[in-house]
Backbone as CSV, one residue per row, in Angstrom:
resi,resn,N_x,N_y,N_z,CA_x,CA_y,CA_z,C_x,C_y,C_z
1,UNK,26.318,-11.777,5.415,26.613,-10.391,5.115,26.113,-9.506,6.240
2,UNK,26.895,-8.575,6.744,26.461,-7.597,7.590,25.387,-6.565,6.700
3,UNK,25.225,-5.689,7.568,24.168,-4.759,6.682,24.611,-4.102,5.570
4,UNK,23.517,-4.462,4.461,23.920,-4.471,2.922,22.996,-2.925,2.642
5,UNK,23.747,-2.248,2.293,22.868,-0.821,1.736,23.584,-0.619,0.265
6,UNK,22.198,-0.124,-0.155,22.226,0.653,-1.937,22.180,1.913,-1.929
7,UNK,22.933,2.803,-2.651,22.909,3.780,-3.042,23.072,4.591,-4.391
8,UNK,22.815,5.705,-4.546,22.897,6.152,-5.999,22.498,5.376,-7.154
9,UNK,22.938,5.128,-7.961,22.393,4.941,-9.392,21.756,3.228,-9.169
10,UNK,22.204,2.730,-8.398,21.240,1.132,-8.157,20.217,1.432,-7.482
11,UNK,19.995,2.164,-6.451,18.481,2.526,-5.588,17.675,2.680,-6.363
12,UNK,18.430,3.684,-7.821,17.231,4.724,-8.527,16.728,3.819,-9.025
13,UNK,17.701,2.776,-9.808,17.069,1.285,-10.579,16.043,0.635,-10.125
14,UNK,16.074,0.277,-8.765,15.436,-0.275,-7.874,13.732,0.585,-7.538
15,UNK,13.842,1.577,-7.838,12.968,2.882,-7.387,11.784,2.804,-8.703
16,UNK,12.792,2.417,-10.090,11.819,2.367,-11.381,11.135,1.061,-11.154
17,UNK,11.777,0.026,-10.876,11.454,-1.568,-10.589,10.173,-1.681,-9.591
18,UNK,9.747,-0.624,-9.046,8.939,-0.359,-7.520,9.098,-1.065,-6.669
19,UNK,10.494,-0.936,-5.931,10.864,-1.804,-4.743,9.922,-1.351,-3.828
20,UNK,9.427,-2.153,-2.637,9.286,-1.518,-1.738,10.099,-2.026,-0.655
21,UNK,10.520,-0.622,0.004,11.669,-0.568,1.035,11.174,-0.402,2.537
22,UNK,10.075,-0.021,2.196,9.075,-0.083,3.393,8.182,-1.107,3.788
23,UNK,7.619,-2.137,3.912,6.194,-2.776,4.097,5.320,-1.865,4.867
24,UNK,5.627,-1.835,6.033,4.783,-1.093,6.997,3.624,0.305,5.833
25,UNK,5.178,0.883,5.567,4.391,2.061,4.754,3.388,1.792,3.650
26,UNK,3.998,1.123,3.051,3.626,0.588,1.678,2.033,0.086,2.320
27,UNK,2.198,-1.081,3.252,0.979,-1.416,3.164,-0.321,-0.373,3.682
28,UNK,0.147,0.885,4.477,-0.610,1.893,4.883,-1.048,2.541,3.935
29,UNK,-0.179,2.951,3.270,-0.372,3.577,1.755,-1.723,3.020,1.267
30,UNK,-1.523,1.639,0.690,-2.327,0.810,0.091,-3.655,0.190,0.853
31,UNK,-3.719,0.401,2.085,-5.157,0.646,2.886,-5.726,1.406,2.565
32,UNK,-5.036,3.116,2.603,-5.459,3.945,3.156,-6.406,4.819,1.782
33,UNK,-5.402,4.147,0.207,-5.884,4.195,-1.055,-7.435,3.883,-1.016
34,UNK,-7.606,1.827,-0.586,-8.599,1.478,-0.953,-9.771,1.954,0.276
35,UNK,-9.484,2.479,1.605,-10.497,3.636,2.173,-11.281,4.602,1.434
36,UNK,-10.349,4.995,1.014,-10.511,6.802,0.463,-11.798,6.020,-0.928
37,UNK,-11.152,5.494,-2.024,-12.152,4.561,-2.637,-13.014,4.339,-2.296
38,UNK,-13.195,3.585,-1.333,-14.395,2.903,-0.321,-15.608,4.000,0.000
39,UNK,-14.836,4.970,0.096,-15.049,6.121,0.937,-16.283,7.187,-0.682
40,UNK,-15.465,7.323,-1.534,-15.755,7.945,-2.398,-17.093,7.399,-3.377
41,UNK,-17.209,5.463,-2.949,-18.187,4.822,-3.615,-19.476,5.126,-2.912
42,UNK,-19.091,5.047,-1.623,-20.381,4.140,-0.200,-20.709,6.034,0.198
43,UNK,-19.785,6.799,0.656,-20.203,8.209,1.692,-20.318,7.595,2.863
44,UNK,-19.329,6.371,3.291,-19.139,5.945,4.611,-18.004,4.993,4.684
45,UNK,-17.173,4.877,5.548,-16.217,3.812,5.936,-16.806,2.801,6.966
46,UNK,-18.268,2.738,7.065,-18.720,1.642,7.457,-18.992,0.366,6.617
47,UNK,-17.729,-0.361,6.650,-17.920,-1.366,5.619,-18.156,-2.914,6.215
48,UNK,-19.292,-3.140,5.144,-19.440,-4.889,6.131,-18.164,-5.381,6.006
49,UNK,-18.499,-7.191,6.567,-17.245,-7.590,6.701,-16.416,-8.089,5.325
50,UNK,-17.250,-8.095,4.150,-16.761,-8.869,3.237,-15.832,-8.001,1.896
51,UNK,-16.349,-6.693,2.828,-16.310,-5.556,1.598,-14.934,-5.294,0.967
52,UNK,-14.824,-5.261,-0.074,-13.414,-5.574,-1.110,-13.525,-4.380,-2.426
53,UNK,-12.393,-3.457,-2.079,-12.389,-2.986,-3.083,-10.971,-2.639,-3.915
54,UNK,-10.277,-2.379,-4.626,-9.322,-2.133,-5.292,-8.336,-3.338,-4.444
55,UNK,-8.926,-4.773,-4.547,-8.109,-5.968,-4.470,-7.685,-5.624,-2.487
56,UNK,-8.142,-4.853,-2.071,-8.135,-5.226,-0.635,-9.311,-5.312,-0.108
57,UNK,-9.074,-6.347,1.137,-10.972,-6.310,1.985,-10.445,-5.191,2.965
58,UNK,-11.713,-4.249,2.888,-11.919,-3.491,4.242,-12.561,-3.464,5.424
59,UNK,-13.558,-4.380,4.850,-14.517,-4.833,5.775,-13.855,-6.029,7.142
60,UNK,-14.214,-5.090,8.460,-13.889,-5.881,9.734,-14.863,-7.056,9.993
């Protein structure tokens, strides 16, 4: 198949289902969540290496 695109009333389907159409984003998103977390527990984004919170490690 050449390039396959969705539109209108199947996207929206797809949209309730929580596709993600992005990775890149999605996974920034979902870093940037368990930071802010990180962030809101500790009062630092200096995280050891093991450090895991909302099912991601942040720790380098």
């Amino acid at each position: 198949m050449d390039d396959v695109r969705v539109f209108g009333e199947r996207a929206a389907e797809l949209d309730t289902l929580g596709i993600v159409w992005d990775t890149a984003d999605y996974c920034f998103a979902t870093d940037l969540t368990a930071g802010r977390a990180y962030y809101e527990q500790h009062a630092t984004l200096t995280a050891p290496q093991d450090a895991v919170i909302l099912d991601v490690q942040i720790g380098q």
